[in-house]
VOVEXLUM-851631 format. One line per field, with one value per atom (N, C-alpha, C, CB): residue number from 1; atom name; y, z, x. Coordinates in Angstrom, 2 decimals. Each point is the difference from the previous one (the first is absolute). Glycine has a CB too. Layout:
BEGIN
n	NUM/...
atom	CA/...
north	Y/...
up	Z/...
east	X/...
// end
This chain:
BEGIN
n	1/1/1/1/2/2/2/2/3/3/3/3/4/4/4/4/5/5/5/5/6/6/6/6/7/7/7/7/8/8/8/8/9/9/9/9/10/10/10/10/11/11/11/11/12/12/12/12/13/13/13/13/14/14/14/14/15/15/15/15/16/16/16/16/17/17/17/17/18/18/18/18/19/19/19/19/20/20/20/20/21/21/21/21/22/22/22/22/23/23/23/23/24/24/24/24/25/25/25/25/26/26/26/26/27/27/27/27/28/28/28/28/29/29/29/29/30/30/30/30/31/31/31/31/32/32/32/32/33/33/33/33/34/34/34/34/35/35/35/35/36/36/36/36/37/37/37/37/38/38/38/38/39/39/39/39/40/40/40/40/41/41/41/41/42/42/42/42/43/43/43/43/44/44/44/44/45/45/45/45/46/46/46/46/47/47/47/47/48/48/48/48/49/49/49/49/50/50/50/50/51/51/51/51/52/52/52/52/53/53/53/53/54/54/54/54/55/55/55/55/56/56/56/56/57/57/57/57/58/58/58/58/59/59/59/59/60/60/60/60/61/61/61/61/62/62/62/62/63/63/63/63/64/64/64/64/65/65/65/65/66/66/66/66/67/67/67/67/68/68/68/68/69/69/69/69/70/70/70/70/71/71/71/71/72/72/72/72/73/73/73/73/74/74/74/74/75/75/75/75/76/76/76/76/77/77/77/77/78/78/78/78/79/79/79/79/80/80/80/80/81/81/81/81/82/82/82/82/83/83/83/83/84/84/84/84/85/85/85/85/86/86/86/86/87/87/87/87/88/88/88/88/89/89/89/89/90/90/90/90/91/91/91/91/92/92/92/92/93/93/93/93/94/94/94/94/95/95/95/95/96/96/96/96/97/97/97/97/98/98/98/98/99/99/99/99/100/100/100/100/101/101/101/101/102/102/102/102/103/103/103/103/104/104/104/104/105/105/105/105/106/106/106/106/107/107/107/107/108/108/108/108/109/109/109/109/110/110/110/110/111/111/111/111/112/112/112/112/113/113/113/113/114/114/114/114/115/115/115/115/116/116/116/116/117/117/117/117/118/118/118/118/119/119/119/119/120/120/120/120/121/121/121/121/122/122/122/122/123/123/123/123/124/124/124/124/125/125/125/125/126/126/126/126
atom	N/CA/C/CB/N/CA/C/CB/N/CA/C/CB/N/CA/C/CB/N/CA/C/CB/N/CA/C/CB/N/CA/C/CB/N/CA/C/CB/N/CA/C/CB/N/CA/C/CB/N/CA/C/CB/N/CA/C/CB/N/CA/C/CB/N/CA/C/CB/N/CA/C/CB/N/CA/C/CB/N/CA/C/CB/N/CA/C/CB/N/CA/C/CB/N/CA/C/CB/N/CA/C/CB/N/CA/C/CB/N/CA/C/CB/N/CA/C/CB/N/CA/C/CB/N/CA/C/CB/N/CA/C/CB/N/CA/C/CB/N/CA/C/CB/N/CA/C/CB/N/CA/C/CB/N/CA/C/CB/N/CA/C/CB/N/CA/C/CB/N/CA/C/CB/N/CA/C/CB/N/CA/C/CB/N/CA/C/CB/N/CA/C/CB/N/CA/C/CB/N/CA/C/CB/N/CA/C/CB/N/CA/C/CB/N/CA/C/CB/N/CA/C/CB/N/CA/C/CB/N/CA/C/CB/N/CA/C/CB/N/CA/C/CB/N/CA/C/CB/N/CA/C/CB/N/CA/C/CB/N/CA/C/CB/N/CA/C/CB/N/CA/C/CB/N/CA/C/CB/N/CA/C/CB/N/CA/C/CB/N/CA/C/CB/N/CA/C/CB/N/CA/C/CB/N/CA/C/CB/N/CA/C/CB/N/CA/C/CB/N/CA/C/CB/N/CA/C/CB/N/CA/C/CB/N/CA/C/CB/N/CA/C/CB/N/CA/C/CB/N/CA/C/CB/N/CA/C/CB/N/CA/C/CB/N/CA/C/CB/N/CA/C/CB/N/CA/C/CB/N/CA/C/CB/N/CA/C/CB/N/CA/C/CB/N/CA/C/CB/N/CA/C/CB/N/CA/C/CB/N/CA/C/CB/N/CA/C/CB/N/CA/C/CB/N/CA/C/CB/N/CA/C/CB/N/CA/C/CB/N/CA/C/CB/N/CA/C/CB/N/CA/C/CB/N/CA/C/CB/N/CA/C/CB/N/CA/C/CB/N/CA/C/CB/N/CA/C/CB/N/CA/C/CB/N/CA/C/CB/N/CA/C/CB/N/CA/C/CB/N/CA/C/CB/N/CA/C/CB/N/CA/C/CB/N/CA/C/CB/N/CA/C/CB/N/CA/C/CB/N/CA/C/CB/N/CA/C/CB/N/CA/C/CB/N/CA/C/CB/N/CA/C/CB/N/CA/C/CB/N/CA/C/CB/N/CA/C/CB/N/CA/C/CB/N/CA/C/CB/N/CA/C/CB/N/CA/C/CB/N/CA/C/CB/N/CA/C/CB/N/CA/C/CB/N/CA/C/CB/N/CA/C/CB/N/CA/C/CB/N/CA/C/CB/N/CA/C/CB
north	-103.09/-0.59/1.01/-2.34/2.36/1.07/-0.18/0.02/-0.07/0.13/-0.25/2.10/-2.87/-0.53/1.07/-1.52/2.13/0.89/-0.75/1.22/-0.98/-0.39/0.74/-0.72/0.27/0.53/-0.24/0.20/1.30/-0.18/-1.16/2.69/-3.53/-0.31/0.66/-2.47/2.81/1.24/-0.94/3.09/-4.11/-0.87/0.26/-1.93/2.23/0.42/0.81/-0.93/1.97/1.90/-0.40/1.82/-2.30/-0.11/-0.78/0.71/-2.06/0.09/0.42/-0.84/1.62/1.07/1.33/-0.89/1.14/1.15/-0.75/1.74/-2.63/-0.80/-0.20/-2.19/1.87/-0.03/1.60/-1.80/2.51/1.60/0.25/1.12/-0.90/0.14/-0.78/0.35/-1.53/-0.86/0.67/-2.42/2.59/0.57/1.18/-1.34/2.45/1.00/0.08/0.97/-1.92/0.06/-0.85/0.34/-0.81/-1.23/-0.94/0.83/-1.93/-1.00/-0.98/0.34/-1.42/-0.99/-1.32/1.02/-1.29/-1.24/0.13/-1.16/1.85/-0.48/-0.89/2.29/-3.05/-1.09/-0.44/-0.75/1.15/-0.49/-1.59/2.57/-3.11/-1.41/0.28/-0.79/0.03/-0.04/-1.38/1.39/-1.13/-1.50/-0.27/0.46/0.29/-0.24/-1.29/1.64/-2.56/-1.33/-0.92/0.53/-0.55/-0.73/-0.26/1.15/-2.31/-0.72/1.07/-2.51/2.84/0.49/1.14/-2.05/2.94/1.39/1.03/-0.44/1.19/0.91/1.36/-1.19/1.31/1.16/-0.38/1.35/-0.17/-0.64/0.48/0.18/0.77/0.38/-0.12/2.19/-2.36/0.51/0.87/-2.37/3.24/0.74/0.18/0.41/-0.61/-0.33/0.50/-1.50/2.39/0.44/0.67/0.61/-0.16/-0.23/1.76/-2.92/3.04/1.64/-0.88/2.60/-1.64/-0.42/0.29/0.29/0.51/0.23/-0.18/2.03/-1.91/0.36/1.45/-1.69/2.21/1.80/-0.09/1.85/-2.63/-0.01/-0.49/-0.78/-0.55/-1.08/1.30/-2.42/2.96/0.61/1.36/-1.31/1.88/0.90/-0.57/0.94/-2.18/-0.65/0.14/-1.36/0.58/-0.35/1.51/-2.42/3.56/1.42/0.41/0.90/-1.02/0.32/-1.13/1.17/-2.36/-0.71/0.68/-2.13/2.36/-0.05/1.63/-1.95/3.04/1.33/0.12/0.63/-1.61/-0.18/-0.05/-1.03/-0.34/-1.12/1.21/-2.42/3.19/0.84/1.12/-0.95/1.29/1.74/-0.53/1.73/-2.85/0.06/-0.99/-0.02/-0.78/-1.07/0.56/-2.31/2.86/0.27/-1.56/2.30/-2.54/-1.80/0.07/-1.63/1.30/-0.72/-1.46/2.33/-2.77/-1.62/-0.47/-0.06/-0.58/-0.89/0.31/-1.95/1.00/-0.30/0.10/-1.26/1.92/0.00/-0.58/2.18/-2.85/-0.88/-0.06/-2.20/2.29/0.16/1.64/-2.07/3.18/0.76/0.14/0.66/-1.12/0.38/-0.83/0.53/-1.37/-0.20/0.37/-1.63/1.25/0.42/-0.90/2.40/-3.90/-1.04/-0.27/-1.37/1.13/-0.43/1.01/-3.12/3.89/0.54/-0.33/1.81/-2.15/-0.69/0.94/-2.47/2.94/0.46/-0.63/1.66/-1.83/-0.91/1.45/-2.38/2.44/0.14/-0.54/0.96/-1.90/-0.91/-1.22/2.34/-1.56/-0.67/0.07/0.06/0.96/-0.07/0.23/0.19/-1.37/0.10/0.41/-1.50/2.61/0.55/-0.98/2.45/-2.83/0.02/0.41/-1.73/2.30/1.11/-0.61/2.13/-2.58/-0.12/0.45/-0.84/0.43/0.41/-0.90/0.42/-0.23/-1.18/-1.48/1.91/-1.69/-1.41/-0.68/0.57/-0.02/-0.55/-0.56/1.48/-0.86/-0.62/-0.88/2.17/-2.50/-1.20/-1.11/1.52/-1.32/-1.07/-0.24/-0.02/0.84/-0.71/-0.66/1.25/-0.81/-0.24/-0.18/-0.88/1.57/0.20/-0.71/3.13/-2.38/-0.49/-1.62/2.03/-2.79/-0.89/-0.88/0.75/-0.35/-0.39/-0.35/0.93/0.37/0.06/-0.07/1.45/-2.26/-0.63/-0.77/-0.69/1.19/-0.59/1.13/-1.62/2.80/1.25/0.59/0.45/0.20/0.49/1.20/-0.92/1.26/1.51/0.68/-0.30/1.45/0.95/1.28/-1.23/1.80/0.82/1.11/-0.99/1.78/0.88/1.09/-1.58/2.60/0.63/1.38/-0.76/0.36/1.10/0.93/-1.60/2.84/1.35/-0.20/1.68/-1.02/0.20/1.27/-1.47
up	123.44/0.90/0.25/-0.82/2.22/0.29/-0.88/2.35/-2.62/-0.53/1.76/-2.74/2.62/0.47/0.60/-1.72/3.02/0.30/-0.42/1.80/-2.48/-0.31/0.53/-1.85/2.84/0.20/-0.46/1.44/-1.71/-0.59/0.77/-0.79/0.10/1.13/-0.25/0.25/0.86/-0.35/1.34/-1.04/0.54/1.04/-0.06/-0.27/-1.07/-0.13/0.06/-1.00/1.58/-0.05/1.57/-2.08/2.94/1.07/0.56/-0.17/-0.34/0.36/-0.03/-0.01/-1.14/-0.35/0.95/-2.14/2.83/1.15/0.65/-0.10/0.27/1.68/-0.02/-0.05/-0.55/-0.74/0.44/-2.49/1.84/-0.21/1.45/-2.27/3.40/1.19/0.77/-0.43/0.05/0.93/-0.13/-0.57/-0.86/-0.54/0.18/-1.69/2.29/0.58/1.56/-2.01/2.66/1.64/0.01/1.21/-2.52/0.18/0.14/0.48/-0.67/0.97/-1.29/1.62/-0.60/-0.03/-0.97/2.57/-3.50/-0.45/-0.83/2.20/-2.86/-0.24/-1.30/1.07/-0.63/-0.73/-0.57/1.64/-2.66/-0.83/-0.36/-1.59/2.20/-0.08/-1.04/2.81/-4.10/-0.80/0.59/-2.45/3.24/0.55/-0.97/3.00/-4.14/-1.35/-0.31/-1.02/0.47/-0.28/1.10/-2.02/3.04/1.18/0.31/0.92/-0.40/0.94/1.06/-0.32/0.42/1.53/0.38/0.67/-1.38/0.60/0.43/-1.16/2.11/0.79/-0.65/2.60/-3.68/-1.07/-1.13/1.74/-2.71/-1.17/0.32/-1.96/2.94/0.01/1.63/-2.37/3.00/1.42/-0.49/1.83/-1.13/0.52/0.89/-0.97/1.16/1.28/0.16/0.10/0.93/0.14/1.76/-3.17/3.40/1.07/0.83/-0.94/2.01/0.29/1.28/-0.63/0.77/1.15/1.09/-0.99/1.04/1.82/-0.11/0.93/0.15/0.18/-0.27/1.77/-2.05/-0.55/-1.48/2.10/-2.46/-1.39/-0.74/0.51/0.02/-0.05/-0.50/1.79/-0.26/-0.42/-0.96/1.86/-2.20/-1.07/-1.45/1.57/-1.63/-1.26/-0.11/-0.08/1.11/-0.12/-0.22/1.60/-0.89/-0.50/-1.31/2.16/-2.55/-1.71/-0.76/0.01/0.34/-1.28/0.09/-0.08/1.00/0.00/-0.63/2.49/-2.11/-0.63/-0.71/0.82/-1.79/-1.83/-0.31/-0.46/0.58/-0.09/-0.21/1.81/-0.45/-0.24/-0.79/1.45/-2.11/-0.34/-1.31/1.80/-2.55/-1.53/-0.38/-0.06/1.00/-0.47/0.71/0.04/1.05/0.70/0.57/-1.64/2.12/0.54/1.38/-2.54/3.24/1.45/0.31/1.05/-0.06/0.42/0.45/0.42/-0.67/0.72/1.51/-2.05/2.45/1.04/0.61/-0.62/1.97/-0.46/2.11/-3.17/2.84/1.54/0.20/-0.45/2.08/0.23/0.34/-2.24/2.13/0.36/1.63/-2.19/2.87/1.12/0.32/0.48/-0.70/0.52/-0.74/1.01/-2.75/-0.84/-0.20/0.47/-0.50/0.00/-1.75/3.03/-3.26/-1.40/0.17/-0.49/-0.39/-0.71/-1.02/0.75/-1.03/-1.18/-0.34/0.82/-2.31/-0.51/-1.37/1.13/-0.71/-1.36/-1.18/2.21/-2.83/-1.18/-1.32/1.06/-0.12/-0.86/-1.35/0.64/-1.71/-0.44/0.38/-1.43/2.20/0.51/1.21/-1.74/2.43/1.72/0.30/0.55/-0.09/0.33/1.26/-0.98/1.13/1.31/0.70/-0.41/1.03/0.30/1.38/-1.29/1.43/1.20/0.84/-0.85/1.97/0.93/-0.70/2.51/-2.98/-0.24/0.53/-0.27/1.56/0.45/0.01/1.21/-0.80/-0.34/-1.43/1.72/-3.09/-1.58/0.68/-2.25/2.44/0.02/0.87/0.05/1.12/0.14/-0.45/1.72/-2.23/-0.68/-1.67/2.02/-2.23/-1.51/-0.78/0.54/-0.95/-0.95/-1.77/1.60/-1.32/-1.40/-0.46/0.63/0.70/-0.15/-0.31/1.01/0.15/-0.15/-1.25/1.85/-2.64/-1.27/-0.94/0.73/-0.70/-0.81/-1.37/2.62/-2.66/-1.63/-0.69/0.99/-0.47/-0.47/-1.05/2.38/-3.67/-1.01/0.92/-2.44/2.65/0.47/-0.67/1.20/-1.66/-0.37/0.02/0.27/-1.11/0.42/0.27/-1.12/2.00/0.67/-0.34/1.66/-2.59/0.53/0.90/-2.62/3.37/1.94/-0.91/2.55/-2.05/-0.36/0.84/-0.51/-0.59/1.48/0.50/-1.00
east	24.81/0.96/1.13/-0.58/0.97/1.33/1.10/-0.41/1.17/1.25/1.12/-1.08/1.70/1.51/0.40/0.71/0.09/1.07/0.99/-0.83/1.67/1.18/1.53/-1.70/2.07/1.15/1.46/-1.48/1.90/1.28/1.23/-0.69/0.97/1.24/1.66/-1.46/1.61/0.94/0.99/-1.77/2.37/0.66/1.67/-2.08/2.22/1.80/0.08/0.81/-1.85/0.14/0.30/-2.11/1.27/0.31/0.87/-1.61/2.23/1.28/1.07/-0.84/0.79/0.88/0.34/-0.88/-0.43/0.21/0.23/-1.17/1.42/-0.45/2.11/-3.71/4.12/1.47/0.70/-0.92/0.02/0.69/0.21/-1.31/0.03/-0.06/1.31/-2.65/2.51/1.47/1.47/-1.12/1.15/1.58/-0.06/0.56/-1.92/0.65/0.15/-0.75/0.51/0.52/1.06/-2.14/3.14/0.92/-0.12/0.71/-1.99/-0.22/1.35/-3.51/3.69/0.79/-0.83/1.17/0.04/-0.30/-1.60/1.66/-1.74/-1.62/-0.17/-0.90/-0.42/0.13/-1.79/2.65/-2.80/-1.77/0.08/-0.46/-0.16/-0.83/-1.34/0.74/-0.57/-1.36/-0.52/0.70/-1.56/-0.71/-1.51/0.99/-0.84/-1.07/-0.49/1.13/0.61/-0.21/0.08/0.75/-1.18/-0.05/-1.71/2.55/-2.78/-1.02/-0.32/0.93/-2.58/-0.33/0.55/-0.13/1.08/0.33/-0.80/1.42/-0.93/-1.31/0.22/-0.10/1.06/0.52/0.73/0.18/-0.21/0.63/1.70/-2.47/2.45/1.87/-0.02/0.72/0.59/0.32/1.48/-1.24/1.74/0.80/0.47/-0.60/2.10/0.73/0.83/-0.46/0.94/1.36/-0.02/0.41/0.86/0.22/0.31/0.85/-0.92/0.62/0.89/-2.40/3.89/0.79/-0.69/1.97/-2.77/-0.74/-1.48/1.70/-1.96/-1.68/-0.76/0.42/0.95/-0.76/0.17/0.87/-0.18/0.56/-1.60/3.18/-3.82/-0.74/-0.80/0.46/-1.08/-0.91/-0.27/-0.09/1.06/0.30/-0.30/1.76/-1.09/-0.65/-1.12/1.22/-1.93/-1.32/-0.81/0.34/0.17/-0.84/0.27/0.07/1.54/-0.05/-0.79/2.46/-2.36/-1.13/-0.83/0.17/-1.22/-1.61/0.16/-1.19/2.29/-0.07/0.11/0.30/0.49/-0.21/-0.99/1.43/-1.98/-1.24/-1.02/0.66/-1.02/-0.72/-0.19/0.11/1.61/0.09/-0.04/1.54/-0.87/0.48/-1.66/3.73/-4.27/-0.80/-1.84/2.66/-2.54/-1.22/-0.38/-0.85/1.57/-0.35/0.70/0.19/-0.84/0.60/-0.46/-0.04/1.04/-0.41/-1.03/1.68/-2.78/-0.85/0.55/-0.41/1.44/0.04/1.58/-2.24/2.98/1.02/0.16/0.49/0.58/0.17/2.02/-2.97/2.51/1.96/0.21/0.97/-1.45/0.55/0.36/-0.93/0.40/0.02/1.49/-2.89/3.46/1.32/1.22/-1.11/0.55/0.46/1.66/-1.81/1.12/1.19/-0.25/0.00/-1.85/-0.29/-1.58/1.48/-0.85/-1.85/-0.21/-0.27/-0.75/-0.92/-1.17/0.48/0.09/-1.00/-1.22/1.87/-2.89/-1.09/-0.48/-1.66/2.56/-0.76/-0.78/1.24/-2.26/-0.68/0.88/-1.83/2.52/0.87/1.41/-1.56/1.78/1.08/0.60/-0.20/1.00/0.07/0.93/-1.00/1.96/1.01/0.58/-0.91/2.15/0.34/1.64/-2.02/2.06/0.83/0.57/-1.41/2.42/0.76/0.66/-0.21/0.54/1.12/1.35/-1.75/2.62/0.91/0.15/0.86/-0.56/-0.05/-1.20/1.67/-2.70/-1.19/-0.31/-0.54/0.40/0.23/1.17/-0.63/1.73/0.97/-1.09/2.82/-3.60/-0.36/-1.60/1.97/-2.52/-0.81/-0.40/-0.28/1.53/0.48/-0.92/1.75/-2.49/-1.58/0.54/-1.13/2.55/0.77/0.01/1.61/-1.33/-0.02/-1.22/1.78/-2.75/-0.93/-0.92/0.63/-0.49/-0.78/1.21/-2.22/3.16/1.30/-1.03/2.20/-2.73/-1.26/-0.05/-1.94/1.96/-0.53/1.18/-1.51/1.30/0.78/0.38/-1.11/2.67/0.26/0.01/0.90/-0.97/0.03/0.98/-1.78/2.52/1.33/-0.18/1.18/-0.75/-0.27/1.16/-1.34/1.19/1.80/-0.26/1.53/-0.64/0.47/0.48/1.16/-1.34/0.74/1.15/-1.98/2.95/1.46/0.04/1.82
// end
């Protein structure tokens, strides 16, 4: 009989870059949701934070995935939003990035939404 692939889960290595990448383009406010102990989640973490513009947005979104890739060798499944670059969403299987335009995170308040979810502390470089 084969033997199992067993893959490593390497889920706090990658939120950990996924973190590093944000706090080096500045992003705003960031905030880890453990959606672990919750019903039906489509991941075990989300990640949220915000850039003041639409160039900002998308700068984040290139330093995550340039971590992700350089410190971890991992990129996203699937990554959606760049093209306006109000909300990109990145799936890294256990973990879903989402990266805003500011006003946009104010009105879709993800925070709220998943107001079940344990946060997680984040500390911003000054």
């Amino acid at each position: 009989m084969a033997k199992a692939i067993k893959k490593k889960d390497n889920t706090e290595q990658v939120l950990q870059s996924i973190v590093d990448g944000m706090l080096e383009k500045k992003a705003q406010h960031i905030v880890v949701l453990d959606l672990r102990k919750l019903n039906s989640t489509v991941a075990d973490y989300f990640v949220i934070c915000h850039g003041t513009s639409t160039t900002q947005v998308e700068a984040i979104a290139r330093s995550v995935e340039e971590f992700t890739e350089k410190e971890l060798n991992e990129s996203p499944l699937h990554i959606e939003g760049v093209t306006n670059a109000q909300w990109i969403l990145m799936d890294y299987f256990t973990v879903v990035v989402h990266i805003f335009e500011e006003k946009a995170r104010s009105y879709y308040d993800l925070e709220e939404l998943w107001a079940d979810a344990a946060v997680l502390p984040v500390e911003e470089r000054a």
